[in-house]
N, C-alpha and C positions, 0 to 999 in steps of 0.2 A: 878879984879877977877883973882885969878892963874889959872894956865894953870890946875892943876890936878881939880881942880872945873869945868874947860870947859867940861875935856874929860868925866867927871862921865856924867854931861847933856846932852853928846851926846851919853853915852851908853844909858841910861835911855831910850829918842828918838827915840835910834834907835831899843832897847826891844818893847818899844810900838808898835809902827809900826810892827815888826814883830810878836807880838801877836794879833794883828788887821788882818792881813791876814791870817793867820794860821783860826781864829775864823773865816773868811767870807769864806776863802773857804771849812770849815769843812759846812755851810751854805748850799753852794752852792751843794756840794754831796748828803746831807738828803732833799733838797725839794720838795715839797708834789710832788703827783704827777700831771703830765702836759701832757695835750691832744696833740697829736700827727696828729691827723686828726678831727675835729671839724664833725660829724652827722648830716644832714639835711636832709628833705623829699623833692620830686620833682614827677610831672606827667609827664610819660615817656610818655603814649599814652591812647588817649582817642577815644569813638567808638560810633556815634550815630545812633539810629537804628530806625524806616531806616533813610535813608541818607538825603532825603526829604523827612519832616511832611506836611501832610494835614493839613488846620485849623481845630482847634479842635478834637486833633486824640490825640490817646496815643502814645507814644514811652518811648525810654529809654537811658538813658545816662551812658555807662562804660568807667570808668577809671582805670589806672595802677599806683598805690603811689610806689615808691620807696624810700630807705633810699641810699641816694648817696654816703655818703660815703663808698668808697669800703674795708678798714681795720681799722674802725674807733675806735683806741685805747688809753690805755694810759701807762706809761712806771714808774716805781720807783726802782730807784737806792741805795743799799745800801752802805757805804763803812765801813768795817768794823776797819781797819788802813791805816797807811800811805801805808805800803807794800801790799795792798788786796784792789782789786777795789769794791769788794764786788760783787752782786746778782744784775739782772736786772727782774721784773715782769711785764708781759703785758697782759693786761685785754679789751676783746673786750668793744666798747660802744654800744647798744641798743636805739633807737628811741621811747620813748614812742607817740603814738596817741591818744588824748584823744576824738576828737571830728572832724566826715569830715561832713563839712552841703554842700549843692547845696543853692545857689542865686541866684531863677529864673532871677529877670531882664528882666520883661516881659513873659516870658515861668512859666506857674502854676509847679511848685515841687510837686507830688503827695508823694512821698515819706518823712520818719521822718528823721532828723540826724541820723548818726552811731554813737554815742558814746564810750568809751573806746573800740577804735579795738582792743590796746596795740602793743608790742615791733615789733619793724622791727629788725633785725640787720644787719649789714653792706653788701651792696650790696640784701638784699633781699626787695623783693615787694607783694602787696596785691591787691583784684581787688576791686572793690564797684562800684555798681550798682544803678543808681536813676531812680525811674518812674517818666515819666514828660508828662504835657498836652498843645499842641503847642494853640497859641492864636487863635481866627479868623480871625487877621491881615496880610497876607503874609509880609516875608521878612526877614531879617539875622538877629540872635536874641544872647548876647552873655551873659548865664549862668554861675556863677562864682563857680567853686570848693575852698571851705576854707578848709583847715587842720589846727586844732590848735595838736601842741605836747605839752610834757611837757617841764617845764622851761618857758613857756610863748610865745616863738617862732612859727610863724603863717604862713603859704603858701598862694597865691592867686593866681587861675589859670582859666581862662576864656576858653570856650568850644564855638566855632560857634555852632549853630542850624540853619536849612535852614528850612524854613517855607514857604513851594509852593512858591518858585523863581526857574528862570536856573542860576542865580548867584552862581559860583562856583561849576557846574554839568561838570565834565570832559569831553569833547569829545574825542572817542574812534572808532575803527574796531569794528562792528556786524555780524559775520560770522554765519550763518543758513546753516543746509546741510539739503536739500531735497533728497527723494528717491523716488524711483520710480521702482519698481519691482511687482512679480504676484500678486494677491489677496490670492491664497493659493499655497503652493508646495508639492507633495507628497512626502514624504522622499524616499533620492537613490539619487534622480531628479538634477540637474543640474539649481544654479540659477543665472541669470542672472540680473543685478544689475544697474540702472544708480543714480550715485553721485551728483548732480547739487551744487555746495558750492560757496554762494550770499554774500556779502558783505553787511551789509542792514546798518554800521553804518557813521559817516563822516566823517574816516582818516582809510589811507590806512592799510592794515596788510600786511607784508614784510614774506618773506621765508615759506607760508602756508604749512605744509605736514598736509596729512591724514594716517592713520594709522589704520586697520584693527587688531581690538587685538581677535586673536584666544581664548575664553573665554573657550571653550570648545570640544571638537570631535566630536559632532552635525553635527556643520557650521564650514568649514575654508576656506578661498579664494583657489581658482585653481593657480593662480600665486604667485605674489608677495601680499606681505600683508602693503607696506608704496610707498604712492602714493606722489610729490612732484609739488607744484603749482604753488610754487612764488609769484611774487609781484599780491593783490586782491587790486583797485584800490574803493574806494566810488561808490557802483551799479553795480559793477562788480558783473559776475559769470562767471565760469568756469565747465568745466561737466569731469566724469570719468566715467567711463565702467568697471565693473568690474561684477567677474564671481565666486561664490558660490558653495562650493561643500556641499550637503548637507548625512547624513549618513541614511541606511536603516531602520537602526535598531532608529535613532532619536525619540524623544517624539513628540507623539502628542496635540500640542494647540501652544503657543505665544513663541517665541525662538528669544528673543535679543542678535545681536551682535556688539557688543559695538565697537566705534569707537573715535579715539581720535584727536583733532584735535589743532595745536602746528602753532604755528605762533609768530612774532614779530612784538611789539607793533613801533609807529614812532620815541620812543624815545629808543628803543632798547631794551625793557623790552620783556622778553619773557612772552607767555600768551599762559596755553593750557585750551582746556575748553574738558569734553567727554559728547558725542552724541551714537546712537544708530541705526542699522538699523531690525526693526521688520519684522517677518518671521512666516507669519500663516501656521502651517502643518497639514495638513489636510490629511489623511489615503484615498489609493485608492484599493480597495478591486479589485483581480481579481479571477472571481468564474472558474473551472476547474472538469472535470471530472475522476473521480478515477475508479470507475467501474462500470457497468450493471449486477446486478444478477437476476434470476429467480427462485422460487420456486413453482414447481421441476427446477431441472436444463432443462432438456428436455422436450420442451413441447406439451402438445399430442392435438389434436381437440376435444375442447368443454369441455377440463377440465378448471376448476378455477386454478388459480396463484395469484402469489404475484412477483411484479416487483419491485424490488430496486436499485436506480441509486444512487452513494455516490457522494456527490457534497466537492471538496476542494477549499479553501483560499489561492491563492499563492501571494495572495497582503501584504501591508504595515496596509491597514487600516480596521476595523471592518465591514463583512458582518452584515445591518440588514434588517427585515423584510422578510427573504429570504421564496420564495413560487418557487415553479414547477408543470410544467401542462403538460399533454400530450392527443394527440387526436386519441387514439387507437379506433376503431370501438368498441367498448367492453363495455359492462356493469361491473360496478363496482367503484372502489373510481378513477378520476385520477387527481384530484388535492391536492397536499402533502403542507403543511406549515412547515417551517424548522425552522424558528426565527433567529438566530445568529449564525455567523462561522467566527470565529478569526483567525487574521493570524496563516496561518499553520496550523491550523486545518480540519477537515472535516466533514459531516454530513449527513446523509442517507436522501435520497428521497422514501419513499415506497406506491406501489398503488397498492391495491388489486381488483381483475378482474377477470371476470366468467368467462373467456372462448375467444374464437373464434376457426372458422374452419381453417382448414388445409393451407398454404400455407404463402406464405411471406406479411409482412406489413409493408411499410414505415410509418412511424409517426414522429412526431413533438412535443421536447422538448423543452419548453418556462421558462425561470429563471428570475423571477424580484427580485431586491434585492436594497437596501438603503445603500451608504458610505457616508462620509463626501463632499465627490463632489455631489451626488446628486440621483437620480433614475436611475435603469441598466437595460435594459431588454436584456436577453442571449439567442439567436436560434440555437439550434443544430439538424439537422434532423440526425433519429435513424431507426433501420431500426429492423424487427424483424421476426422471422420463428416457425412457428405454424406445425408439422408435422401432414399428414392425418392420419388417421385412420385405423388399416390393415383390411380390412375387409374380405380377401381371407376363412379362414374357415368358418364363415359366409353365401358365396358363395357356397363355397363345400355342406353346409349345406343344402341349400336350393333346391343344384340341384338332392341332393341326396332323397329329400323330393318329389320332385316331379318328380324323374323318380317312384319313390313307388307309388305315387300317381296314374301316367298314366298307371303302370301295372294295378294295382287295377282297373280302370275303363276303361281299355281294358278288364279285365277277365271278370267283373264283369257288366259291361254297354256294350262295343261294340258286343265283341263274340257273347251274348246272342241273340242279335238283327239279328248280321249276319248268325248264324250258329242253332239259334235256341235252344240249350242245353248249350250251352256256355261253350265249352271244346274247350282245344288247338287242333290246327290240331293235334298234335302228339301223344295227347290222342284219338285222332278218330279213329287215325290208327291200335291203341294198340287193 
């Protein structure tokens, strides 16, 4: 064979070859497009309610489905020449669900399958909820959650159920705050508070504070308001004192002031829980007197009047039933019913009365009255002046009646007897 025959066979060759790669990597540019992060569903967390079933009880079982992939996309590359890399497009991918069942596995499913939930997409989640009915059996029971998606691809995730066992019941700190203060406090009042916080569970609680949260202008502590305990050992307790200010103007009935209580678990988990300490107010009426009038003002003997004593309210809480009594020598009304007198307000006492004579009278005013503490009886001794009567003209009156009279029966009775004709001496003389 001549050599020009060789070299045509190795251009040919070597063409080939070179249109064989040109055509696989023009291939290699346009192919379809190619998943970048493959989408699957997963159960992040699941929550049985409650935590331990009675036999034969209802509960419920929630789960969290997630689509795990966090960008799950796909990418196609165009090239449109050798000198142009061409366009890149990227299109998220979508989870279809067609179907989540529960697989008691001993535990009755009261609930039906979910059927087409539909698309999750990348990173996002859904909740589903199943009723379920624990056996009679005690003991660990384990329910299987199925997801089918689409494409065919299937999950299977198993859920404990505790079924009346302590199998699996954590032991923890049980911190209880007792209280112990008045039965009621009048608003103003100053209250006095003791804290007693018991440890009732069977591991210790580490760094305890209590913490008085000022909720309101009511109630606020007198000092500090965060009280610090330390380590509460299993049956421990520990006591605090603390001191309540309470406001005048506060409402009357049930006044909660919340209390929070913050501690660390043994594995260093902090854990607060809030508590409360209740505060009945109860209204302390205090009755006072504003005036004594009389009508008339000046009073004469043996005329009628009318006496009116104004009763005021300088307490916190509602006078009821309010009555007054007085025991004046006197005829006429002297017991008054008043009914009700609100803080700050006042209310007339009025008793009307015939009369008396002339001169002074101490008396006794009696106030019974109903608050929220209970029955009040109020004694005031009153003291009161009846002026006498002028009777001077009167006198003049009568002495002038009867010097007429003794002439008259001197002229007219004596003379006649003693002198026989009953003339004055002076007319004898004449």
């Amino acid at each position: 064979m001549s050599e020009n025959t060789i070299n045509k066979n190795r251009c040919r060759e070597i063409g080939t070859i070179a249109a064989f790669l040109v055509l696989f990597g023009m291939m290699i540019i346009i192919l379809p497009p190619v998943n970048a992060d493959t989408p699957t569903v997963t159960i992040t967390d699941y929550k049985v309610t409650p935590s331990v079933l009675m036999p034969d009880s209802m509960g419920t079982i929630t789960v969290t489905i997630k689509n795990t992939a966090a960008s799950a996309s796909v990418s196609e590359s165009t090239a449109l020449s050798y000198d142009n890399a061409g366009t890149t497009k990227t299109t998220d991918i979508n989870v279809y669900i067609e179907n989540v069942h529960l697989e008691g596995n001993g535990i009755e499913v009261s609930s039906n399958d979910f059927e087409r939930v539909g698309d999750l997409g990348p990173g996002q989640s859904t909740i589903i909820t199943f009723s379920i009915r624990a056996p009679e059996t005690s003991g660990i029971y384990f329910p299987e959650v199925w997801i089918d998606t689409a494409g065919g691809r299937s999950t299977r995730y198993p859920v404990p159920v505790n079924v009346n066992t302590a199998s699996g019941i954590q032991k923890q700190a049980i911190l209880i705050l007792d209280t112990s203060l008045p039965a009621s406090v009048n608003p103003g009042d100053e209250i006095p508070v003791i804290l007693t916080m018991r440890n009732d569970g069977q591991l210790l609680a580490d760094d305890v504070t209590l913490k008085i949260i000022n909720a309101s202008s009511s109630v606020a502590p007198k000092t500090t308001d965060l009280y610090h305990l330390g380590t509460l050992n299993p049956g421990e307790q520990k006591v605090v004192t603390i001191t309540l200010l309470s406001d005048k103007d506060a409402a009357i009935g049930l006044i909660r002031v919340p209390v929070m209580i913050s501690y660390n678990s043994l594995d260093g988990t902090p854990v607060s829980q809030q508590t409360g300490i209740d505060i009945m107010m109860k209204g302390n009426a205090e009755l006072g007197f504003v005036s004594v009038d009389t009508s008339p003002p000046r009073l004469t003997e043996n005329t009628p009047f009318d006496l009116t004593i104004r009763i005021e309210n300088t307490g916190t809480g509602e006078a009821k039933q309010v009555s007054a009594k007085i025991d004046l020598p006197s005829e006429g009304t002297k017991e008054a019913f008043i009914g009700k007198i609100k803080p700050g307000n006042d209310a007339p006492a009025v008793f009307l009365l015939e009369g008396l004579k002339g001169g002074n009278y101490p008396y006794t005013l009696n106030i019974t009255y109903t608050d929220d503490m209970g029955i009040h009886t109020l004694t005031r001794q009153m003291n009161m002046r009846v002026t006498p009567a002028d009777n001077s003209g009167t006198i003049i009156f009568v002495l002038v009646i009867l010097v007429i009279l003794g002439l008259i029966g001197y002229r007219y009775w004596y003379l006649p007897r003693t002198n026989g004709d009953g003339k004055f001496p002076w007319e004898r003389k004449n």
